[in-house]
DRENDONU-69851 format. One record per residue (C-alpha): x, y, z. Coordinates in pm, whole numbers, plus 32768, in hexadecimal, padded with zeros to 4 digits. Each point is the difference from the previous one (the first is absolute). Layout:
N
XYZ ...
***
This chain:
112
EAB452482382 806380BB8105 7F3A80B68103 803A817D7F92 7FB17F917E6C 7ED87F51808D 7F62814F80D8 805480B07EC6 7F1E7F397F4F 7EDB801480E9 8030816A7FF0 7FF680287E93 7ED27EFE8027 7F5180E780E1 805F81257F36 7F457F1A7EF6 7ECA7FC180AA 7FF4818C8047 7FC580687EBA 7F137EFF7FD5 7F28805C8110 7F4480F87EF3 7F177F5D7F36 803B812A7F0F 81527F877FDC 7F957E767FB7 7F1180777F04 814080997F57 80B27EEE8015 7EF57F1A7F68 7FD380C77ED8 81887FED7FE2 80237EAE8024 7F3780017E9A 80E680FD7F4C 80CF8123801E 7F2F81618010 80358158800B 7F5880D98144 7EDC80BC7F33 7F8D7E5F7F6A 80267FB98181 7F2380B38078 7F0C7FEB7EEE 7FDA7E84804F 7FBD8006814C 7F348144800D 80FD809380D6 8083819B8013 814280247F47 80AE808880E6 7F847F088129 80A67EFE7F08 815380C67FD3 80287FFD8195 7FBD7E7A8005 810C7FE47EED 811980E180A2 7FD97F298122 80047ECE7F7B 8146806D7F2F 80858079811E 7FE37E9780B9 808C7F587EA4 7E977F5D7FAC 7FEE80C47E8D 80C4804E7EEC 7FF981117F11 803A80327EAB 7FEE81547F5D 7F4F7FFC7E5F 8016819A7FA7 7F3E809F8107 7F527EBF8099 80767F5D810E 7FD07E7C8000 7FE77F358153 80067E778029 804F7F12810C 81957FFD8069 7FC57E7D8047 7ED47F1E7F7E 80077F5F810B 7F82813280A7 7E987F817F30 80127EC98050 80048040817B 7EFA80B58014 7F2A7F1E7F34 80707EFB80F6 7FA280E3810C 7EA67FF87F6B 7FB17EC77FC4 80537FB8817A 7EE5812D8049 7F127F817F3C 804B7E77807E 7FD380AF8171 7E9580B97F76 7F907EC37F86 80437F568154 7F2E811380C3 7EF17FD17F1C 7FD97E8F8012 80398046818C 7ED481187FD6 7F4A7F2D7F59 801F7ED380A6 7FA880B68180 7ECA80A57F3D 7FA77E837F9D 80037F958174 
***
């Protein structure tokens, strides 16, 4: 690979990581990850304003993380890549891996 493909790449990586720096946004793509929605079930199942949701979406269109799908006058978003899913869970799993470990390590000084 060469060098200017491979600072491409970082960028789009960083570009990445941006729109996941919203936990909004994660929470959208977690519900996504389990099936295509439209905006108004969105927001219904994580409690969120409509219109808060919308923004997240245009964004995250924008940076080629959803899809859409128009059904009459609904609007359908999903994940453009599953993998998108599966890196956050992966992301998550190394969180909760690192909670665990300050716990014990809580624990453990509280024991001493």
């Amino acid at each position: 690979m060469e060098e200017q493909d491979r600072v491409a790449i970082y960028r789009l990586h960083a570009g990445f990581c941006q729109i996941l720096a919203d936990a909004n946004r994660l929470l959208i793509i977690n519900e996504l990850g389990k099936s295509e929605l439209p905006v108004g079930e969105l927001a219904r199942r994580l409690q969120m304003n409509q219109s808060n949701v919308s923004k997240h979406l245009a964004l995250m269109r924008e940076r080629g993380l959803v899809d859409t799908r128009r059904e009459g006058s609904n609007i359908y978003y999903s994940l453009a890549d599953s993998r998108i899913s599966d890196a956050i869970r992966l992301l998550k799993d190394v969180h909760a891996d690192q909670m665990e470990k300050r716990r014990s390590l809580t624990a453990s000084i509280i024991d001493s």
